[in-house]
Backbone bond lengths (Angstrom), bond angles and torsions (degrees), N, CA, C in turn:
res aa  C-N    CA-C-N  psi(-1)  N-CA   C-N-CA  omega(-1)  CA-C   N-CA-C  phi
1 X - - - 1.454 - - 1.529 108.04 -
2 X 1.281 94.87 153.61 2.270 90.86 -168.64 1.284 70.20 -107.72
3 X 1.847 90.75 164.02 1.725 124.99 -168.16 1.754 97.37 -72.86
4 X 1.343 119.94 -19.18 1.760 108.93 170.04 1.182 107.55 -62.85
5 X 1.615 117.04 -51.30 1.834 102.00 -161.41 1.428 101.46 -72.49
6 X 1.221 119.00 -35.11 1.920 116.17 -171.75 1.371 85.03 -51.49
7 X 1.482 127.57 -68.99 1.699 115.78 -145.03 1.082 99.03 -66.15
8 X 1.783 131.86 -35.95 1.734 117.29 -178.52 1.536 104.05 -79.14
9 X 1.181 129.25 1.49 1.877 117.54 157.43 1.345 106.81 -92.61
10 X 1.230 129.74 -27.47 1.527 118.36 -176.21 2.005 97.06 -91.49
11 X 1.041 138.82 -30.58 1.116 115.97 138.91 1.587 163.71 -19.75
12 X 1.681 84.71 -57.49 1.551 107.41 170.25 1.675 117.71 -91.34
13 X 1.192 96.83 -0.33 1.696 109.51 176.48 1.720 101.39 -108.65
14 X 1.381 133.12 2.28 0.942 116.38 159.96 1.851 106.27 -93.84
15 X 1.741 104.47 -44.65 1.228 99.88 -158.17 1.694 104.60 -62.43
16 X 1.374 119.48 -21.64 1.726 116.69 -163.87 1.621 85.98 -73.13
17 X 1.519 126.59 -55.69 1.554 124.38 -171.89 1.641 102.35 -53.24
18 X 0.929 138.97 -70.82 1.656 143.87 -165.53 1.757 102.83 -62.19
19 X 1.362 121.59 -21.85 1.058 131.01 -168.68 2.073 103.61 -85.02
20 X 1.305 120.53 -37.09 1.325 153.13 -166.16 1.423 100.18 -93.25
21 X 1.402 124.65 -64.62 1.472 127.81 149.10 1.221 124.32 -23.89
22 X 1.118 117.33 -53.33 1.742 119.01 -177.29 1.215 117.11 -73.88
23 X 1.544 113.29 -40.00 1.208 131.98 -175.06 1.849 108.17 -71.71
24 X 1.465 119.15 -51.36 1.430 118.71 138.29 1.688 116.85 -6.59
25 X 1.129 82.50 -91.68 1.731 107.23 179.32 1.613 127.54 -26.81
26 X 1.730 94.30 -35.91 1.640 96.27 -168.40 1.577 98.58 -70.11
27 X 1.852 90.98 -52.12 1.412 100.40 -175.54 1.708 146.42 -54.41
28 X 1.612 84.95 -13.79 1.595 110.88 166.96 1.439 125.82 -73.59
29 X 1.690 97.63 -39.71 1.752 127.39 -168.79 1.665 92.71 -78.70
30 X 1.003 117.20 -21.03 1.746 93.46 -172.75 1.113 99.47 -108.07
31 X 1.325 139.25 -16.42 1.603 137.93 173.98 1.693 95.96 -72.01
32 X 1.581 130.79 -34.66 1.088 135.36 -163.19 1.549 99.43 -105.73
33 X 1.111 111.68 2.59 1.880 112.36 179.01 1.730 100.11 51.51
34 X 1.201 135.47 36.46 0.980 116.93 176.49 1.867 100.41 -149.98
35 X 1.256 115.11 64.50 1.444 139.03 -156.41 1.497 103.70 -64.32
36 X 1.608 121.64 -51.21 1.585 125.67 174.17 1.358 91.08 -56.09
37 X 0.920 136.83 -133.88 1.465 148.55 -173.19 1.266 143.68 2.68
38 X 1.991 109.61 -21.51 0.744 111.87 174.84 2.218 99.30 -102.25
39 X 1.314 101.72 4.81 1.228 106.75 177.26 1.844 126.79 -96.71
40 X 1.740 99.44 -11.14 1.293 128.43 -168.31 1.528 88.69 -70.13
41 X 1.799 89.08 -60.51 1.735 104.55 -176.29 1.211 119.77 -46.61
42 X 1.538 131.69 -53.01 1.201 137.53 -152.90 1.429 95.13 -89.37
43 X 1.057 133.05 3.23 2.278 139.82 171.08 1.719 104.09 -91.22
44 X 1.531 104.12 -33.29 1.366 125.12 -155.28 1.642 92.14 -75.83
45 X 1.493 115.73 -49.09 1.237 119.60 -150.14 1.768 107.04 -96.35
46 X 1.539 89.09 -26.22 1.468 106.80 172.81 1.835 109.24 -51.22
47 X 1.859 97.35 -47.93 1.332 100.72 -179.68 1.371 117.17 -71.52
48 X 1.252 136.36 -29.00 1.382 117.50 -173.20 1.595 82.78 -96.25
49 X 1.099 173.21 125.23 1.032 161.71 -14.22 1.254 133.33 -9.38
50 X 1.598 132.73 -54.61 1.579 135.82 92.98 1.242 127.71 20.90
51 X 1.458 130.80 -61.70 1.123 147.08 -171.95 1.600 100.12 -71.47
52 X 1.494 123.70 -48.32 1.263 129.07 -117.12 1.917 64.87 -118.24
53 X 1.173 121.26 -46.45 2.047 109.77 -164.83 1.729 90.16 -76.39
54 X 0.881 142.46 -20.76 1.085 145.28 -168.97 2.036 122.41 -78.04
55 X 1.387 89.95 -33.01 1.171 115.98 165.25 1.161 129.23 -90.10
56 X 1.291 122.67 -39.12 1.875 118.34 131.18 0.927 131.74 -32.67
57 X 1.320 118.30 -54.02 1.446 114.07 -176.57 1.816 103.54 -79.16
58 X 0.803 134.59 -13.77 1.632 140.79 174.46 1.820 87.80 -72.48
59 X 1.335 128.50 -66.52 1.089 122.68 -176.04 1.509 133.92 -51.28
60 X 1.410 92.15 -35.45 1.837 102.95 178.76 1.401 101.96 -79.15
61 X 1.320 132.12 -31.68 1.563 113.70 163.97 1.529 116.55 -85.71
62 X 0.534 109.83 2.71 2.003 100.79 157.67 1.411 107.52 -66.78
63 X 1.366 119.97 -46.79 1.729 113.95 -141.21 2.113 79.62 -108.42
């Protein structure tokens, strides 16, 4: 795989997670009346989620 498609999959695997996160988030924040915050979170978690499949998959092609 050339270093373009990795960076546009490790890209598009953050934006769908942070994207899903937020969207999480809204839906949490208005049941919880507290919509900023509970939407900060759900981007936040989206991202290390992202972080964390991304690093798997870095790992499963090593071995």
């Amino acid at each position: 795989m050339s270093r373009k498609n990795k960076k546009n999959n490790q890209q598009g695997t953050y934006a769908l997670c942070i994207t899903a996160g937020l969207i999480i988030g809204v839906g949490i924040g208005a049941i919880m009346e507290q919509v900023l915050l509970c939407s900060l979170v759900g981007a936040a978690i989206g991202a290390l989620a992202a972080r964390y499949f991304n690093q798997q998959s870095q790992q499963g092609k090593r071995h």
